[in-house]
N, C-alpha and C positions, 0 to 999 in steps of 0.2 A: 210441734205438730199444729202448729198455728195456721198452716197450710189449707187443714182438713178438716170440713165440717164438723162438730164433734158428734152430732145427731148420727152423719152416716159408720163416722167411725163407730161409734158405740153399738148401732143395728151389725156391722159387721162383728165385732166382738162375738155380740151374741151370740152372732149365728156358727160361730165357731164353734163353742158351748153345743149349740142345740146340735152339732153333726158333728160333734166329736167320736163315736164311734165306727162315721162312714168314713173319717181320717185316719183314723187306725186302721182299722181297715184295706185302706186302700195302699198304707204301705204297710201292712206286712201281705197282701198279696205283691208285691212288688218285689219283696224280698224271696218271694216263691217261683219269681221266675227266672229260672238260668240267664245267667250274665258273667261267666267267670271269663278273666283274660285270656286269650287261650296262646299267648306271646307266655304265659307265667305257667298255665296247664293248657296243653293242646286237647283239644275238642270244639267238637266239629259244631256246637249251638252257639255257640263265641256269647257272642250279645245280644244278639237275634231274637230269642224270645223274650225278653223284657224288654227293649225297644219296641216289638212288635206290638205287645201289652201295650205299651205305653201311649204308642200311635194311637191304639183304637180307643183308648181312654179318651184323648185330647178332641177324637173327632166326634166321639161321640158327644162330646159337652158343646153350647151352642156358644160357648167362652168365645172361642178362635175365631178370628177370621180367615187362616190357613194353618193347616200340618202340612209341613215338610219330613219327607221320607228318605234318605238315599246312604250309598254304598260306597264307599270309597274302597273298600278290603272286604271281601266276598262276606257275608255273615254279620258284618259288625258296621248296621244303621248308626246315622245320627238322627235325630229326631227333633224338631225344633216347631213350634206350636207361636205365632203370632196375637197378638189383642191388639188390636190398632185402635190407635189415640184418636179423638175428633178433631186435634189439632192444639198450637202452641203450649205444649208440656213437653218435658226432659222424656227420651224414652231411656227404656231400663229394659238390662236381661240377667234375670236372674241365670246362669249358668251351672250345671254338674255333669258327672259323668257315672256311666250306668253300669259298666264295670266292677266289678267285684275280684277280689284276689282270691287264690285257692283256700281251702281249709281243706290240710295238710292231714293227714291220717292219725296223725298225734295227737293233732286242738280234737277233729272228731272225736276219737278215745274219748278225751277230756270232755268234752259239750256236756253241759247239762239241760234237763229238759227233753223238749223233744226234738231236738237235734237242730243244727246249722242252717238251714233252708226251711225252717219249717212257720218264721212269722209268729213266732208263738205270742202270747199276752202271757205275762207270771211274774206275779209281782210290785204289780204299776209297772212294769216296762214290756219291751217290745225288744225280742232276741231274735239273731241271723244275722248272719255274711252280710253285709251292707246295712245294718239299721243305722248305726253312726256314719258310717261312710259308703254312700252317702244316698241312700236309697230312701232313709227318713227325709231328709229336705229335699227333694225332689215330688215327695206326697206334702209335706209343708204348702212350697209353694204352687204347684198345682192344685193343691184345693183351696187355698191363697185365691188363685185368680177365680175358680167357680164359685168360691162365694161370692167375691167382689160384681160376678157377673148377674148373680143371681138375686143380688140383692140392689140390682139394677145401679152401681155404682157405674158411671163411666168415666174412662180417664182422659186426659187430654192429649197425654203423650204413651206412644207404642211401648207395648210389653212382649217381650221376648221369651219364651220361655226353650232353653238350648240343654240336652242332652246328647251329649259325646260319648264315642267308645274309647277307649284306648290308655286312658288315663295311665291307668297303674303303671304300665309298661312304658310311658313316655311318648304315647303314638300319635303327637300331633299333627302330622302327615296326615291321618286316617280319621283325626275325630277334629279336637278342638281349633284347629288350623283350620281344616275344611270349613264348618260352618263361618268364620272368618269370612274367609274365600268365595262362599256362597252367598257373599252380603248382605248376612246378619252382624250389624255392629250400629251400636248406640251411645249414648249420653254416657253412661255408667254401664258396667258389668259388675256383678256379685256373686261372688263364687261363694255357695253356703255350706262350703268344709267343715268338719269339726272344729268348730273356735272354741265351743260352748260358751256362745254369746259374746265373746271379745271380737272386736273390730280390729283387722291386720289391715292396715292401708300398704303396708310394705312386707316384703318376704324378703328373705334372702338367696342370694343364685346360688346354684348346684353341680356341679363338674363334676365325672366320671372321666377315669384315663387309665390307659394301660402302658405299661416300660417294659419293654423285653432287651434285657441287656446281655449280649455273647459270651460266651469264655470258650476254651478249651479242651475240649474232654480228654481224659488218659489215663491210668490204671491207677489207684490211690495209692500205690507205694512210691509212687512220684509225691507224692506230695513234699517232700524236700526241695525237689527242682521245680515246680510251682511256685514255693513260699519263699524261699533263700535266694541270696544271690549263685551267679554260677558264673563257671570262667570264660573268660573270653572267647567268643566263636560259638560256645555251645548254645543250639540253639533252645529255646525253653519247650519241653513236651506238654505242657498245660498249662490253663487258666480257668482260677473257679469264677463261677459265673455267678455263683451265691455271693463269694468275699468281695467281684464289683456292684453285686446290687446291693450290699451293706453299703457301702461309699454314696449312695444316691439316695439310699433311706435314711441315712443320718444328716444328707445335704437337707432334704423332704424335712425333716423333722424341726433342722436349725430355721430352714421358714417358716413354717409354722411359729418357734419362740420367737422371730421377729414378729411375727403377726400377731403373739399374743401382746407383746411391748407395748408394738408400736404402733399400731393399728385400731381404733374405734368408730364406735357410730353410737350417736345420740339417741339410738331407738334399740338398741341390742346391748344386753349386758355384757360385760368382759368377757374376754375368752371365746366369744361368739363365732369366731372364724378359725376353720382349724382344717388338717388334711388327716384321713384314713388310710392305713393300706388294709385292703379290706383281703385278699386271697393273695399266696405266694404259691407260686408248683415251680421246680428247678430238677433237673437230671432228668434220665432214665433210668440210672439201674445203682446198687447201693454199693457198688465196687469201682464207680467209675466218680474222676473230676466232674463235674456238670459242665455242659457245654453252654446251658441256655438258664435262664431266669426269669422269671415273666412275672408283673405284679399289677394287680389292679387296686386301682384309690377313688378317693371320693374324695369332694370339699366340700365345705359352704362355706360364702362369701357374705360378706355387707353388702345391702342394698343399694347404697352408694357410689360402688364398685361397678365395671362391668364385666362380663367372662374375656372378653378379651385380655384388658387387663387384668389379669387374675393369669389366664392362660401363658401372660408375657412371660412373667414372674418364674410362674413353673418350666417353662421351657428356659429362660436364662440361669435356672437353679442346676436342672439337668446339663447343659454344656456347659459351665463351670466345672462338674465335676468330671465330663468326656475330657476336655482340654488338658485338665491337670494331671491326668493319667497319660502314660507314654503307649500304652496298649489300646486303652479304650479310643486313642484320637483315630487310630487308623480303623479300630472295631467299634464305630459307634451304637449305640442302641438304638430301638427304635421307641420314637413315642406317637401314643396314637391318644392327641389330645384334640377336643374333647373325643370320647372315647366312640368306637365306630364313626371317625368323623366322616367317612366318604357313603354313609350311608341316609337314608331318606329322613330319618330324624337320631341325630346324635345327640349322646346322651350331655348335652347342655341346657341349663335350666339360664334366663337370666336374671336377674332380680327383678320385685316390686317394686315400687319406690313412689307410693299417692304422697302428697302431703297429707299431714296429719289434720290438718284443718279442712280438706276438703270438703265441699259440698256434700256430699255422699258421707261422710263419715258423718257429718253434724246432724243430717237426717237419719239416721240409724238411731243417733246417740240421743237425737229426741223422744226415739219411738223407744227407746226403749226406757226412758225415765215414765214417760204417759203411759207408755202399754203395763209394762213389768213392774214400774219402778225400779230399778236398776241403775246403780250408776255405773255406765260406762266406762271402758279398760279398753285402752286406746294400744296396740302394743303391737311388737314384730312380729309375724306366724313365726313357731316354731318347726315350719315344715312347708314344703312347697306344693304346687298344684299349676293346674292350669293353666291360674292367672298369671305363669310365670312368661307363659307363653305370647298370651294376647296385650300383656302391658308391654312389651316391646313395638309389638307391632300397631302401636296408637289407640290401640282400644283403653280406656281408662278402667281399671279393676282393683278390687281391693274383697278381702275374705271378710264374712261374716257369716257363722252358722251353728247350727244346734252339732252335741253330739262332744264329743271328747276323744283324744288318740289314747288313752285309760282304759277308757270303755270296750276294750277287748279288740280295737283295730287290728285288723291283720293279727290276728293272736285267736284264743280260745272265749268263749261266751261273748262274743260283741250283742251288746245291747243299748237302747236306748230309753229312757224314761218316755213313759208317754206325757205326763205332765209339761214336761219338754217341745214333745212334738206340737202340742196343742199349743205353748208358748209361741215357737215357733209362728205356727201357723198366723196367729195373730200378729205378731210383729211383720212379716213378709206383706199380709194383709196392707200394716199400716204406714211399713216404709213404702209401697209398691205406692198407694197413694199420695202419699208425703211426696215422694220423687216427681211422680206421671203427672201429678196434678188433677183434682176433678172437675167436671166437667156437670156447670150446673143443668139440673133438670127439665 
């Protein structure tokens, strides 16, 4: 933090301290306002009124020099808030999305407290649908910049502050792409995900696909003349479409043992890349061969890697085992890799992949031995996001954030420590500076 005055940084600190309860505050009303995907549960507020929230927050602080407001998908704003630099400094955007997943009528049941949406404070934390993911860093960095403003800090280089719909659902068409697109793109990008404080400069890609492979339907007392040979001329009255999707799930599987072999990366522990089938449905009815088979999978890959390659592999897996079959050559399967690929955002993730040494990672890892004392954990996300998106497309991105996938993500009681949030806030505070550069008085 050599960077930054230590005078200013420390009145910053402070002031963190002294408005620590307008930070809470302000995210658990945050957490109070509808944002649920409505790609995951259909309803009609999408994300609307917590972006709307969020707009009138940003304008109302004399932080900004612009909010941006707009709609790509009826209901579900992006919202993106500027602080322009005076000049020669790195700009930065902090990055998240305001999206929230359902809680499912089961976690309800289960909630404790005073329920899912409600923001509560119990217990030195801070409970509801988003407090870890990711509704606490989004109040983090936002009161991040109005203290910074307030305490007449100025930076040298533009702050971005970008709020996306869609996340959960993968709708970067609609949220994270767009602002891209609308020429918000800077020095660095920080996506402040649940790390709980670990620095990801690299992720790994994500693939989604489905195999639907034919067979034969026909009464199951064939099943002799399906499985056995038969004589000459006679022609075969079925093919289970189950016993070829076994031939392609054990092909699926022996890649994967090659990939667990053979396969590493210097930032991901063994075993790191592997394939799912996540759902199988075959037939229609419990007296008949099945005719159809249809499976969907998931993977993650090493960041090293690209979906393409990756997607090679699995599709030269799949027609090795169409070819070798005398049936299946003329009745191939279909594969629909990455999965919805003819639609507006299919479901492909690509990898991260910052160097580890990065600029931006070395400023995190200062702020946070100064800020926290802390020392730094340098390591792979265990999970993807955003930045899967915008580090392909030349935006430099790398995760750092409060909060934990533990801490009840997508499950029952998600919460977040306020002590945290407060951490938070101050580290955002002191990388935002460290990065932007300040701009003497």
């Amino acid at each position: 933090m050599d960077t930054v005055p230590t005078t200013k940084l420390d009145r910053v600190l402070r002031a963190v301290d002294d408005r620590a309860d307008e930070i809470v505050a302000f995210a658990a009303e945050l957490i109070r306002q509808p944002s649920i995907n409505p790609d995951l549960e259909p309803n009609e507020l999408a994300e609307r009124p917590a972006q709307d929230w969020l707009r009138d927050q940003l304008l109302a602080s004399a932080a900004f020099a612009s909010v941006d407001s707009w709609e790509v998908a009826e209901a579900r704003p992006n919202v993106v808030a500027v602080k322009s630099g005076s000049g020669g400094g790195r700009s930065l955007t902090w990055s998240a999305h305001t999206d929230v997943v359902p809680v499912t009528p089961e976690q309800a049941e289960q909630w404790s407290g005073a329920g899912p949406f409600s923001g509560e404070v119990r217990d030195g934390k801070l409970w509801g649908r988003g407090a870890s993911d990711m509704k606490g860093a989004i109040a983090a960095y936002v009161m991040a910049a109005r203290i910074l403003h307030d305490q007449g800090v100025a930076l040298q280089g533009d702050l971005i502050l970008a709020q996306a719909s869609g996340e959960e659902s993968g709708r970067r068409d609609i949220g994270c792409n767009a602002i891209l697109a609308r020429g918000y793109r800077s020095d660095l990008a920080i996506f402040p995900e649940p790390s709980n404080f670990r620095i990801y400069p690299t992720a790994k890609g994500e693939l989604y696909f489905r195999l639907t492979v034919p067979g034969k339907s026909t009464h199951i007392c064939n099943r002799n003349l399906v499985a056995q040979a038969l004589p000459h001329g006679v022609e075969r009255p079925g093919v289970s479409a189950i016993d070829n999707m076994l031939k392609y799930q054990l092909a699926l599987l022996e890649l994967e043992r090659q990939w667990l072999l053979w396969r590493t990366n210097p930032n991901v522990p063994p075993g790191g890349m592997f394939i799912n089938i996540n759902t199988l449905q075959a037939g229609t009815s419990i007296t008949s061969v099945p005719d159809s088979c249809d499976a969907t999978g998931s993977l993650l890959f090493y960041p090293d890697l690209t979906a393409g390659e990756v997607m090679a592999e699995i599709r030269a897996t799949v027609d090795r085992v169409t070819d070798a079959d005398y049936w299946l050559r003329d009745h191939p399967p279909t594969l629909d890799l990455p999965l919805d690929a003819d639609s507006a955002a299919p479901w492909v993730k690509e990898p991260v992949n910052m160097p580890f040494d990065h600029p931006g990672v070395q400023t995190i890892a200062s702020a946070l031995h100064t800020v926290s004392g802390r020392d730094p954990i340098v390591e792979t996300a265990p999970f993807v996001c955003d930045a899967n998106f915008w580090f392909p497309l030349g935006q430099p991105s790398l995760i750092f954030g409060l909060g934990d996938p533990s801490w009840g993500i997508h499950g029952t009681n998600e919460f977040l420590p306020v002590a945290d949030l407060l951490e938070a806030t101050k580290l955002f505070a002191a990388i935002t500076m460290a990065w932007c550069g300040v701009a003497e008085a």
